[in-house]
C-alpha positions as CSV (number, residue, x, y, z in Angstrom):
1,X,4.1,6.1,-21.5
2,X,2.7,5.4,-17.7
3,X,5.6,3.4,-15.5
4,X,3.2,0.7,-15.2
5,X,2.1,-0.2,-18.4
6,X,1.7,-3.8,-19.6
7,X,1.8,-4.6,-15.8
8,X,-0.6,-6.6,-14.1
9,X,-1.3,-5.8,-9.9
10,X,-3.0,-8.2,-7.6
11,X,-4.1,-6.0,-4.6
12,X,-5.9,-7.6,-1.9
13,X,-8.9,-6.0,0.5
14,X,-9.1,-3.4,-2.4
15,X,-12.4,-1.6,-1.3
16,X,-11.4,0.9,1.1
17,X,-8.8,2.8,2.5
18,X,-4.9,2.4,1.8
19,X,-5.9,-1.1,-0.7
20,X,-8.0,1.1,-2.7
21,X,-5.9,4.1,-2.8
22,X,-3.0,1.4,-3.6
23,X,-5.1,-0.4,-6.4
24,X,-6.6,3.1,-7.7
25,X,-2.3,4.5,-8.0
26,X,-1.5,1.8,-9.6
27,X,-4.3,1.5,-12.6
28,X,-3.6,5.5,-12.8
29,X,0.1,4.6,-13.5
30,X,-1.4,2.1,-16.1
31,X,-1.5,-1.2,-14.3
32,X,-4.2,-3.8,-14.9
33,X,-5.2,-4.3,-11.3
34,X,-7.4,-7.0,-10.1
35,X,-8.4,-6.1,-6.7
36,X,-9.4,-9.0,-4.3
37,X,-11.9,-8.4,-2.7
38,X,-15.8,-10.8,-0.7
39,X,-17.7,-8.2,-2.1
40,X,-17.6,-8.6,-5.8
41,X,-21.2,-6.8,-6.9
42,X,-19.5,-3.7,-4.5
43,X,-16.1,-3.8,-6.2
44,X,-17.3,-3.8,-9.6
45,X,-19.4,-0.7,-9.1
46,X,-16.1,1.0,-7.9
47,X,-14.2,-0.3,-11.0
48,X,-17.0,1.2,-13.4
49,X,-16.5,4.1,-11.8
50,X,-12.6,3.9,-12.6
51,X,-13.4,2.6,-15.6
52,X,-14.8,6.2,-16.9
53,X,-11.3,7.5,-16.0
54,X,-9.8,4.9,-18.2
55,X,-8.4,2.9,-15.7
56,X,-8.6,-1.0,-15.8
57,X,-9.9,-2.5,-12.4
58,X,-11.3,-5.9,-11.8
59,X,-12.7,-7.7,-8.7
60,X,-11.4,-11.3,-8.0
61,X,-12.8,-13.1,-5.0
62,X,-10.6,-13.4,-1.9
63,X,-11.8,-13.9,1.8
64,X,-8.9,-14.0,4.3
65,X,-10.9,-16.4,6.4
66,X,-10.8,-19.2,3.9
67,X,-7.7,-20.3,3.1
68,X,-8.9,-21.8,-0.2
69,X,-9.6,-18.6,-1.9
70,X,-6.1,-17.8,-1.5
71,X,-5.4,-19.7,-4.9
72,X,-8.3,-19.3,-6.3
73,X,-8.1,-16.0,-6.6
74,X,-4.4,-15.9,-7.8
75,X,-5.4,-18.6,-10.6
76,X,-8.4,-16.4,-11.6
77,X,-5.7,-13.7,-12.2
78,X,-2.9,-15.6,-14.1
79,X,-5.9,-17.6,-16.0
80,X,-7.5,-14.6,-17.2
81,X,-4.3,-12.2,-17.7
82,X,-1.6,-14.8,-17.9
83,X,0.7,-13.1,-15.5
84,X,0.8,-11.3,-11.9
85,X,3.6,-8.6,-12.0
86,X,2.9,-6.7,-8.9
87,X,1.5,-8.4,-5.8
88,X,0.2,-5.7,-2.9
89,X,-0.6,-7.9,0.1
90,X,-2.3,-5.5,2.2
91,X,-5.0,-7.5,4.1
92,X,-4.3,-6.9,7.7
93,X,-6.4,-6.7,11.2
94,X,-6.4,-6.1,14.1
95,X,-8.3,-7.2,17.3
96,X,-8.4,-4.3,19.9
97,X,-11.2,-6.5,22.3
98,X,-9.0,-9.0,22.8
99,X,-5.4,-7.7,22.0
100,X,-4.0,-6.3,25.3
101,X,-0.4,-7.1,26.7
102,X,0.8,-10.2,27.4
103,X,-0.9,-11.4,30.2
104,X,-4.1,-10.4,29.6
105,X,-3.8,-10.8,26.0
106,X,-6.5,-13.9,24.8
107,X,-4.1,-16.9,23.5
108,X,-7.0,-17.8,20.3
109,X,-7.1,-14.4,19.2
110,X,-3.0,-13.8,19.9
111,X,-2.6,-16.8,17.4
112,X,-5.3,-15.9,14.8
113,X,-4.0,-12.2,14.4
114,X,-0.3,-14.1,13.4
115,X,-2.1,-16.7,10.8
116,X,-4.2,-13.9,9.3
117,X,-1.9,-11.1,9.1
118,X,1.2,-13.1,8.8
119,X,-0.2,-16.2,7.4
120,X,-1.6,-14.5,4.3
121,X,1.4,-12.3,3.7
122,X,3.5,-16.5,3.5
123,X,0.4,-18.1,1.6
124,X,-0.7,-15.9,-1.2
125,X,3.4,-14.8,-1.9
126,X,4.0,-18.6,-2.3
127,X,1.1,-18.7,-5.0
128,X,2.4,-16.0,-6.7
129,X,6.0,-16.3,-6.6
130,X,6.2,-19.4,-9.3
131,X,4.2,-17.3,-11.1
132,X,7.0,-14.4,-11.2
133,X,9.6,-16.8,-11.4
134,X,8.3,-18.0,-14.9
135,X,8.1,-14.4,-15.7
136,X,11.4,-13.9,-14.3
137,X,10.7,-11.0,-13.0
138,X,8.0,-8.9,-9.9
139,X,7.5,-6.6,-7.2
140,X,5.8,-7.4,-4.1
141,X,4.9,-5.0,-1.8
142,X,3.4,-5.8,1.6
143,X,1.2,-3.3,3.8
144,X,2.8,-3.9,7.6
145,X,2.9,-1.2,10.2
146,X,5.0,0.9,12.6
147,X,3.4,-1.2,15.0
148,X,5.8,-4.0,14.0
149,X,9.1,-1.8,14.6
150,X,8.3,0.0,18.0
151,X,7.1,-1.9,20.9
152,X,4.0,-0.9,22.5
153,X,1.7,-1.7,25.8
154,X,-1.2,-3.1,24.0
155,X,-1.7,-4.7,21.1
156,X,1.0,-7.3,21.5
157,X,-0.9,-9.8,18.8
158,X,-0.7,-7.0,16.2
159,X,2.5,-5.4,16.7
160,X,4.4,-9.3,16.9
161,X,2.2,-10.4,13.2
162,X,3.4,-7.3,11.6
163,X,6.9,-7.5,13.1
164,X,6.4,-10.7,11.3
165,X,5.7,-9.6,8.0
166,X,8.7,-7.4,7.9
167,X,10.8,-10.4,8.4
168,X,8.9,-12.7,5.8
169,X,9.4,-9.3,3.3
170,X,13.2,-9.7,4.2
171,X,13.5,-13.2,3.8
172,X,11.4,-13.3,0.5
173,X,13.6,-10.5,-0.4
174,X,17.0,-12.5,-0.4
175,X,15.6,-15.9,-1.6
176,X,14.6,-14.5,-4.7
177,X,16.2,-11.0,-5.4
178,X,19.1,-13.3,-8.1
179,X,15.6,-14.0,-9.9
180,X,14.9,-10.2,-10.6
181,X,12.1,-10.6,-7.9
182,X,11.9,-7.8,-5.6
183,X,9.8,-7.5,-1.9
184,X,9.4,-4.9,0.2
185,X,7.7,-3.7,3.1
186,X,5.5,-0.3,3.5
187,X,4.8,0.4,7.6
188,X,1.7,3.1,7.6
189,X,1.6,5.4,11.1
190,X,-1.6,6.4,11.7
191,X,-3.9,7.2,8.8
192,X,-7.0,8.4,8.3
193,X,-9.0,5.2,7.4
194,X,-12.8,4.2,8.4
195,X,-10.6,1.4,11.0
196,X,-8.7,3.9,12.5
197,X,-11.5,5.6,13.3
198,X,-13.5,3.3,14.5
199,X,-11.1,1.9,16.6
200,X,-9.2,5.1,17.9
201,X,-10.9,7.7,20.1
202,X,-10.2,11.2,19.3
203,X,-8.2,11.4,22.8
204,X,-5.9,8.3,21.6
205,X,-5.3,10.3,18.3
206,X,-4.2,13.9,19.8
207,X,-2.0,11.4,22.0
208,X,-0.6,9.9,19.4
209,X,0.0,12.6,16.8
210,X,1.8,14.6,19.5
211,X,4.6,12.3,19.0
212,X,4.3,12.9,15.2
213,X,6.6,16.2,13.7
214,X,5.1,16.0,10.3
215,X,1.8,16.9,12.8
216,X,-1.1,15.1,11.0
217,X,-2.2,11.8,10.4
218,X,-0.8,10.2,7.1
219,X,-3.4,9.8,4.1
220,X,-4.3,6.5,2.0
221,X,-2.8,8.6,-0.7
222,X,0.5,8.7,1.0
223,X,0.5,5.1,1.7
224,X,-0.1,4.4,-1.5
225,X,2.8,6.6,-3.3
226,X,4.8,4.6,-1.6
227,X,3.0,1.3,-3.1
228,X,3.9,2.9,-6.1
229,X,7.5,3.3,-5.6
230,X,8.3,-0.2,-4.7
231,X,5.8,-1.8,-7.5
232,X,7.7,0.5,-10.6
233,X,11.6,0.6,-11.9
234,X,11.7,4.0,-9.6
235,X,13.2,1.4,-7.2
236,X,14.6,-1.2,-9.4
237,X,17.6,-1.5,-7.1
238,X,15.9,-1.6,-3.7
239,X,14.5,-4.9,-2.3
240,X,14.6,-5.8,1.4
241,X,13.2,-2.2,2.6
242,X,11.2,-1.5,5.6
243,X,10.3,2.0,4.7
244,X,8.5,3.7,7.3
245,X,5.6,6.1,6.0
246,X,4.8,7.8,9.6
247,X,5.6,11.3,9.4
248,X,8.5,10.8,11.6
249,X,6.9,8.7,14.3
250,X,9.6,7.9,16.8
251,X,11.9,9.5,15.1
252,X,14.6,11.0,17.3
253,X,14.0,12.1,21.5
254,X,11.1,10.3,23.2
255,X,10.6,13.6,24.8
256,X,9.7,15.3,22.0
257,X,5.9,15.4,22.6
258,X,6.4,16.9,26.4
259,X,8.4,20.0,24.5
260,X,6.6,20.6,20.9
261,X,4.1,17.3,19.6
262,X,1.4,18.3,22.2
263,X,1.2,22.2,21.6
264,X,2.1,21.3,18.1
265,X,-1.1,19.5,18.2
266,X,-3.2,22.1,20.6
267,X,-2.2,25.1,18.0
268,X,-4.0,22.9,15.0
C-alpha cells in the first residue's frame, strides 16, 4: 500500500517547478491531488499525462491575485472529494525590480509581496483548516525559503513575507497540533526552476553556490521529498518544523566560500 492512499492533496501553483514536483510526489505516493492552478486547459493536459502513470491529478482554479478564488477553489475540492487531507501552500513571488533594501525598496510592492506570499499562506489555511478539523485530522505544508531565516542586502520584501510564513507555520502549528492537525514549513535554497533562472544571472549563481557544501543547486525533486515527509505518517510526531532544504547554505563559518565554496565551484 502507497503512504498516501485514501488521501486527498490540495497543491497550489501546480504547473511548474517545486508545485509540480510536490503535486507529481504526492499522486506517486497515492494521493488524489487537485493542483490549483489559472491555467486549467494547461493543467489538465499535464494530469492526462500523469494519468497514463496511474496517478490521479486534477486542476481546480486558483489565481493568487483574486482573493475570491481562494474559497472557491477549496470548496471545489471538498464538494467534489469531500475532504482536503494535505494542503501544500506553495504559491510564492517575488519582485526583484522593485525589491531592493530598505531605502530604496518601493513601499506598494514591499506591502504586496507580504499579502501575496504571506497573505495566501493565512487565507487559504483558514479555508481549509475547518475542513481538517471535521476530519480531525491534516498536514499542511507550506513552501517558504532560506530567504526568510538569513538576512540579506536586497530583497527585503521577500525575505520579511517568507520570514512570515515561518511564523504563521509555527503558530498554525500550536493552535491546532491537540486536533491531530499538523504544519510545517519547507525553506528551498536555490533550485533549479524556470524563476530562478530567469531572475538569477549565471554570475549571481557561481556566487551563491560557493557558499553551498553540498556544491549544486537543489532540484524540484528534493523540494518535493521533503513535501512528502511532512504530508505522510513518516513525520507523525513533527509539527512546528522549519526544515531547511539548502544543501547546507549558511551552515557553519561565513568564510567558508573564501577557503573551499569558490574553488569548489571553479573545479565543477
Amino acid at each position: 500500500m502507497k503512504i498516501l492512499n485514501n488521501k486527498v492533496a490540495l497543491v497550489t501553483s501546480a504547473t511548474r517547478g517545486i508545485g509540480l514536483a510536490s503535486a507529481v510526489k504526492l499522486a506517486q505516493n497515492g494521493a488524489i491531488v487537485y493542483m490549483g492552478v489559472r491555467r486549467l486547459e494547461d493543467t489538465q493536459e499535464i494530469c492526462d499525462k500523469y494519468a497514463k502513470e496511474g496517478l490521479i491529478m486534477k486542476p481546480v482554479y486558483f489565481d493568487a491575485f483574486n482573493v475570491d478564488t481562494y474559497k472557491t477553489m477549496v470548496d471545489a475540492v471538498i464538494n467534489e472529494a469531500g475532504k482536503i487531507d494535505i494542503l501544500v501552500n506553495n504559491y510564492g513571488t517575488g519582485s526583484p525590480t522593485e525589491d531592493f533594501d530598505l531605502v530604496n525598496t518601493n513601499e506598494e510592492s514591499f506591502f504586496r509581496l507580504l499579502d501575496l506570499n504571506l497573505g495566501s499562506v493565512f487565507r487559504i489555511s483558514k479555508l481549509v483548516i475547518p475542513h481538517m478539523l471535521e476530519n480531525k485530522c491534516g498536514s499542511i505544508v507550506n513552501i517558504s525559503s532560506i530567504s526568510g531565516t538569513v538576512p540579506d542586502i536586497s530583497r527585503i520584501g521577500y525575505g520579511v513575507s517568507k520570514a512570515s510564513v515561518n511564523n504563521i507555520t509555527e503558530q498554525i502549528a500550536m493552535q491546532y497540533a491537540r486536533h491531530n492537525i499538523r504544519c510545517n514549513a519547507v525553506l528551498p535554497g536555490m533550485t533549479e526552476t524556470d524563476a530562478v533562472k530567469k531572475s538569477m544571472n549565471d554570475e549571481f549563481q557561481k556566487s551563491f553556490l560557493s557558499h553551498v557544501p553540498l556544491n549544486r543547486m537543489g532540484t524540484p525533486e528534493d523540494i518535493a521529498n521533503a513535501v512528502l515527509f511532512f504530508a505522510s505518517d513518516m513525520s507523525a510526531y513533527i509539527t512546528g518544523s522549519i526544515l531547511e532544504v539548502s544543501g547546507g547554505y549558511h551552515l557553519g563559518t561565513p568564510q567558508y566560500s573564501d577557503f573551499v565554496g569558490r574553488k569548489a565551484v571553479e573545479e565543477k
